[in-house]
C-alpha positions as CSV (number, residue, x, y, z in Angstrom):
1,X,90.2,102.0,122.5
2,X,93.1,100.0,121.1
3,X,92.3,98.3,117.4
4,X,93.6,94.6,117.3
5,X,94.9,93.9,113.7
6,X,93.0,90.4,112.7
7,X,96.2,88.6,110.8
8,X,93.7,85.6,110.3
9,X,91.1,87.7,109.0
10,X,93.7,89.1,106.5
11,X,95.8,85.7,105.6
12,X,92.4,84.5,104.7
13,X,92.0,88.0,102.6
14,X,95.7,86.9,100.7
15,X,94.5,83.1,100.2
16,X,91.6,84.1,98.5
17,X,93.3,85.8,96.1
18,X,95.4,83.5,95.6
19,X,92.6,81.1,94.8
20,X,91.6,83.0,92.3
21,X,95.3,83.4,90.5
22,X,95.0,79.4,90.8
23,X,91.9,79.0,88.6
24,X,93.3,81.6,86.1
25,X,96.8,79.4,85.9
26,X,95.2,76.5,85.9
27,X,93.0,77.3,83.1
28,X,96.0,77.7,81.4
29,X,96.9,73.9,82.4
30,X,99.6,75.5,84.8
31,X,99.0,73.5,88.5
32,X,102.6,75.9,90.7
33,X,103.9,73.0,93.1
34,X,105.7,73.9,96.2
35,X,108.3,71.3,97.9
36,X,109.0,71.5,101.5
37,X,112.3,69.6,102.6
38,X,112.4,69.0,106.2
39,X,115.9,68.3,108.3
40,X,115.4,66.4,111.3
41,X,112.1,65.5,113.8
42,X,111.8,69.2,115.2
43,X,108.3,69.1,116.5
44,X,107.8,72.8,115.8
45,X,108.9,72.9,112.3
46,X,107.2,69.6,111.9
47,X,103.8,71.4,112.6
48,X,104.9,74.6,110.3
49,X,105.9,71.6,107.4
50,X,102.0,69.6,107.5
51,X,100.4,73.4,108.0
52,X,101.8,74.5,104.4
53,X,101.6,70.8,102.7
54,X,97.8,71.1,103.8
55,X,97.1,74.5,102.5
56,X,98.5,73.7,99.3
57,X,96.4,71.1,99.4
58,X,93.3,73.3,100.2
59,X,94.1,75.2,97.3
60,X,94.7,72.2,94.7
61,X,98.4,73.0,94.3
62,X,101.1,70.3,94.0
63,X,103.1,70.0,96.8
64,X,106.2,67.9,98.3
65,X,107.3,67.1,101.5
66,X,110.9,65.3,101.7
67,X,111.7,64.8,105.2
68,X,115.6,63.8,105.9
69,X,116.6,62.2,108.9
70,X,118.5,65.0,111.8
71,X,121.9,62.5,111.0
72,X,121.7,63.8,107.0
73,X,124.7,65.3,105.5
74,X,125.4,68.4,103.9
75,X,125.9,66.6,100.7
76,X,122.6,64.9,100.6
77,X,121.2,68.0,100.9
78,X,122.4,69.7,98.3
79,X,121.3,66.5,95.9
80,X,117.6,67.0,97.3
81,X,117.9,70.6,96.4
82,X,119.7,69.8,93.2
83,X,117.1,67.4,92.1
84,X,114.1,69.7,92.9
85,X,116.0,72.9,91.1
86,X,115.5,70.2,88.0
87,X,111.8,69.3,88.5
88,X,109.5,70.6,86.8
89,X,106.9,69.8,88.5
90,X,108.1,72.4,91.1
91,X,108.5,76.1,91.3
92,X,108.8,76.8,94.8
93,X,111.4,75.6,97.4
94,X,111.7,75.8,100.8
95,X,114.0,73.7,103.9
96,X,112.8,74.6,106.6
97,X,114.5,76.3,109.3
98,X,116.4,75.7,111.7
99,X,118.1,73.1,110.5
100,X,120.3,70.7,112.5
101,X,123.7,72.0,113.5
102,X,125.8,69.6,111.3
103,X,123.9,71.6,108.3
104,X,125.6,74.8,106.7
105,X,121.8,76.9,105.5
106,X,123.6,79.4,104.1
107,X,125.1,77.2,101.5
108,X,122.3,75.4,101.2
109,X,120.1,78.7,100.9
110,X,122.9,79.5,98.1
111,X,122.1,75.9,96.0
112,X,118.4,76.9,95.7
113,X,117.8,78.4,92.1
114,X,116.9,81.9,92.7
115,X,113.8,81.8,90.3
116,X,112.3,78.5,92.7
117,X,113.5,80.4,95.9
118,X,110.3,81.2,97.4
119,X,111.6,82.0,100.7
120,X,113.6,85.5,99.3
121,X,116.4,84.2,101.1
122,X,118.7,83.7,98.3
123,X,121.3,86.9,97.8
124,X,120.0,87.7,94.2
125,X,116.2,87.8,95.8
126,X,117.9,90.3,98.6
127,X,119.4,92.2,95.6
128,X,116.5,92.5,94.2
129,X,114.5,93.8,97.0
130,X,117.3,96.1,97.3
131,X,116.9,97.2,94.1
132,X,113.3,97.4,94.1
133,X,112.7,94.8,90.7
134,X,109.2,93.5,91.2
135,X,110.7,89.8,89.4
136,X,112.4,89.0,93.2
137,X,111.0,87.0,96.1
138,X,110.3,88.9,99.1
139,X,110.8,86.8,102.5
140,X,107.4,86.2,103.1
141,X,107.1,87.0,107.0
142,X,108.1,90.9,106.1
143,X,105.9,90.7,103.0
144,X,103.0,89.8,105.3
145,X,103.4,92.3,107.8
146,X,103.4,95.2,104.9
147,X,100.1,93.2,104.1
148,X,98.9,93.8,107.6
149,X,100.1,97.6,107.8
150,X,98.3,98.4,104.7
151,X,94.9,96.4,105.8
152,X,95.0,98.6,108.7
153,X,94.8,102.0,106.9
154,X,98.3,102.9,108.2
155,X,100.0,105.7,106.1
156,X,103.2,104.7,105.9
157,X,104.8,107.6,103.8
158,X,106.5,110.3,105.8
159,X,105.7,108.1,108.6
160,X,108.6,107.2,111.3
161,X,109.1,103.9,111.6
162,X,111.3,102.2,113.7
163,X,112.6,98.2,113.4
164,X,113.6,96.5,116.4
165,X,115.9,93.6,115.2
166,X,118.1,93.5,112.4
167,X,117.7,89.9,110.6
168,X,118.0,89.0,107.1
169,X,114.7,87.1,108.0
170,X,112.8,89.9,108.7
171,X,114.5,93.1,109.7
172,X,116.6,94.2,107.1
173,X,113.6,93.3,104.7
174,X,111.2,95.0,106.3
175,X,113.5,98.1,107.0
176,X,113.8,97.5,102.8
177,X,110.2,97.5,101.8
178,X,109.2,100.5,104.2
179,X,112.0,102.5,102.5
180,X,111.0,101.9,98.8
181,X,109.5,104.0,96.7
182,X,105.6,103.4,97.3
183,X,106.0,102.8,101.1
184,X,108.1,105.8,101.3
185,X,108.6,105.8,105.4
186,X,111.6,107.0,107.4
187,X,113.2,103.9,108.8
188,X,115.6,103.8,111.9
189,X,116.9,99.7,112.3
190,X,117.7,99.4,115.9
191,X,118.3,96.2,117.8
192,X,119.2,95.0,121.5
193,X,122.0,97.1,121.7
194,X,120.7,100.3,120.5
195,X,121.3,103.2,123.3
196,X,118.4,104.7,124.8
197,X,116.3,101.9,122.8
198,X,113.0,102.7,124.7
199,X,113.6,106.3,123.5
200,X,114.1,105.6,120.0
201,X,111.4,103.3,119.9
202,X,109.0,105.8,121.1
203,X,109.5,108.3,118.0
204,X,107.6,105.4,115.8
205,X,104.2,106.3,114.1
206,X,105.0,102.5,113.4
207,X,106.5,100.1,115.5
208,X,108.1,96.4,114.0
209,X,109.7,94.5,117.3
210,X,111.5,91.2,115.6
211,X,114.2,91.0,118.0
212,X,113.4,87.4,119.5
213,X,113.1,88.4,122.9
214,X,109.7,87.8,125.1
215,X,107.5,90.5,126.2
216,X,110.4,93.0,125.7
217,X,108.8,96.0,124.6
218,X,106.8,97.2,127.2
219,X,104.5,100.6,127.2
220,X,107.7,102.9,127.4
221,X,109.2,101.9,124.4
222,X,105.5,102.9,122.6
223,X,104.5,106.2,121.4
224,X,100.6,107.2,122.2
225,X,98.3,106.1,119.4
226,X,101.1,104.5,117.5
227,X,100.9,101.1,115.2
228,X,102.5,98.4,116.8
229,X,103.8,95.3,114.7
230,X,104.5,91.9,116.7
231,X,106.8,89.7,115.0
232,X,108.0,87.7,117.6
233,X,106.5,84.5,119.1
234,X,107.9,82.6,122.1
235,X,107.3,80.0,124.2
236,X,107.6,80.9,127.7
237,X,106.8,78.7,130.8
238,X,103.6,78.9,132.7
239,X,102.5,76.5,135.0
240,X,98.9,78.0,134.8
241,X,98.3,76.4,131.7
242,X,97.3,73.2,131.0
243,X,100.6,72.5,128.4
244,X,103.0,74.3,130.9
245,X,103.6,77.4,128.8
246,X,102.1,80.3,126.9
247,X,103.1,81.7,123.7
248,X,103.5,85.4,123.5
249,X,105.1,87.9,121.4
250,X,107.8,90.4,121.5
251,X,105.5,92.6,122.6
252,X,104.1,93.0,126.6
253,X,100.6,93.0,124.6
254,X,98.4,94.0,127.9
255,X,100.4,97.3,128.7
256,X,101.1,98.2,125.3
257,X,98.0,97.8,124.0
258,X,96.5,100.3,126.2
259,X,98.9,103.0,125.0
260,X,99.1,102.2,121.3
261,X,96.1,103.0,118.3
262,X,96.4,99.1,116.5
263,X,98.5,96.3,117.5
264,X,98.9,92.6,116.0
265,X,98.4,89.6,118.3
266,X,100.2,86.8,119.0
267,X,99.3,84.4,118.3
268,X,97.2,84.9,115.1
269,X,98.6,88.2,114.0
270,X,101.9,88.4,111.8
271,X,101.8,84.5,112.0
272,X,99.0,83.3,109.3
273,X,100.6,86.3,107.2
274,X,103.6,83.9,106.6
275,X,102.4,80.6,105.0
276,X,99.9,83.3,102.8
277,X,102.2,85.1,101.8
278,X,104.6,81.8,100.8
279,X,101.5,80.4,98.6
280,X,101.4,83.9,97.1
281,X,105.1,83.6,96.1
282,X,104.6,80.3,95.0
283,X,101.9,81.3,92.4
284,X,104.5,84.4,91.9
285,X,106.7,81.8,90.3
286,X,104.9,79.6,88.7
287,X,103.6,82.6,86.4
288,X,107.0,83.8,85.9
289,X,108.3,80.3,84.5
290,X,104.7,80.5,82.5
């Protein structure tokens, strides 16, 4: 019987820790403060925004929340950035993505110092990941799913893993930290385009689908008793339900679960594992500056 992989259950496992890093900081009359800049009235990244401001929060961290109007220019920005770079008050930052189209993020990505660059977004946190110094950020949505690979009881040395999707958001990290030295796997990075995708997918002891497509890999692209990492969440329409849609994964979750050995949800899989795994990076920080 298939083995759902609670990422509640183990975001709950990272916050806890994190509490605990908290009290020992803060005994040391070191409070990390995260600041969350958000571009425009998106409703889903308005919900993603209030859902880290609370747990920090929860946790008795110092947090910010600028919100910009969708009309603000690149310039302004940059002086929110600029400004919060200076403030010590702050370790982490993070604008939230996407922003509107009038907005350049990779610049902006670039004006964030690298040492307050929670996100692992900037290029000398992807150098560093490539280079495997432990003083980087890691992007926190690959982090967490390592998290959930290694609450599982996966092995992932010697295993085959293959990435579907090749984003510097998560899979070029991922295919990163499953290649280091530690995780030691044998990583193939495929994406929409990859020939005969189904059959390299179904060489994976471990499979990561992060290619932003709904329900796309079904039971044929899934190896028998593999380990089956959903990334993706999408909105798709459903007039059974009461909101009009349904949110699902990357993943055909039904058919593949009855073929793989452990699978993540969505929702409430890989999901919680990202705001965890930013407060852990934000405590990261603040110790560093310390």
């Amino acid at each position: 019987m298939v083995k759902t992989i609670d990422g509640k259950k183990v975001a709950a496992e990272v916050i806890s820790e994190c509490a605990t890093e908290l009290a020992e900081l803060q005994a040391r009359g070191i409070k990390p403060g995260l600041a969350v800049v958000l571009i425009g009235d998106d409703p889903a990244s308005q919900v993603y925004v209030s859902s880290k401001v609370r747990k920090c929060a929860e946790l008795g961290m110092h947090s910010e929340k600028i919100v910009l109007s969708k009309e603000a220019t690149q310039e302004e920005v940059l002086k929110v950035v600029e400004r919060l770079n200076h403030d010590d008050l702050i370790h982490g930052i993070l604008v939230q993505s996407p922003p509107p189209p009038q907005i350049d993020e990779d610049a902006i990505i670039r004006a964030i110092d690298p040492s307050k660059d929670v996100d692992g977004f900037h290029p000398e946190n992807v150098a560093k990941l490539a280079l495997e110094d432990p003083t980087g950020f890691v992007a926190c949505t690959p982090a967490g799913c390592m998290r959930l690979i290694e609450a599982a009881g996966v092995e992932a040395n010697g295993a085959e893993v293959v990435v579907v999707g090749r984003s510097m958001i998560v899979g070029k990290p991922m295919a990163l930290l499953l290649m280091a030295r530690g995780a030691d796997a044998t990583v193939t990075v495929a994406h929409s385009r990859t020939k005969n995708l189904a059959e390299v997918c179904r060489r994976a002891d471990i499979l990561v689908a992060a290619v932003g497509r709904p329900e796309m890999i079904t039971a044929e692209f899934v190896k028998d008793g593999a380990t089956v990492i959903d990334v993706g969440i999408n909105r798709v329409e459903d007039s059974s339900k009461a909101k009009g849609y349904r949110l699902c994964g990357d993943v055909a979750f039904d058919e593949v679960a009855a073929k793989c050995g452990q699978i993540t949800p969505v929702p409430g899989g890989v999901g919680p594992m990202t705001i965890a795994m930013l407060i852990k990076n934000t405590i990261k920080a603040a110790r560093l500056k310390s």
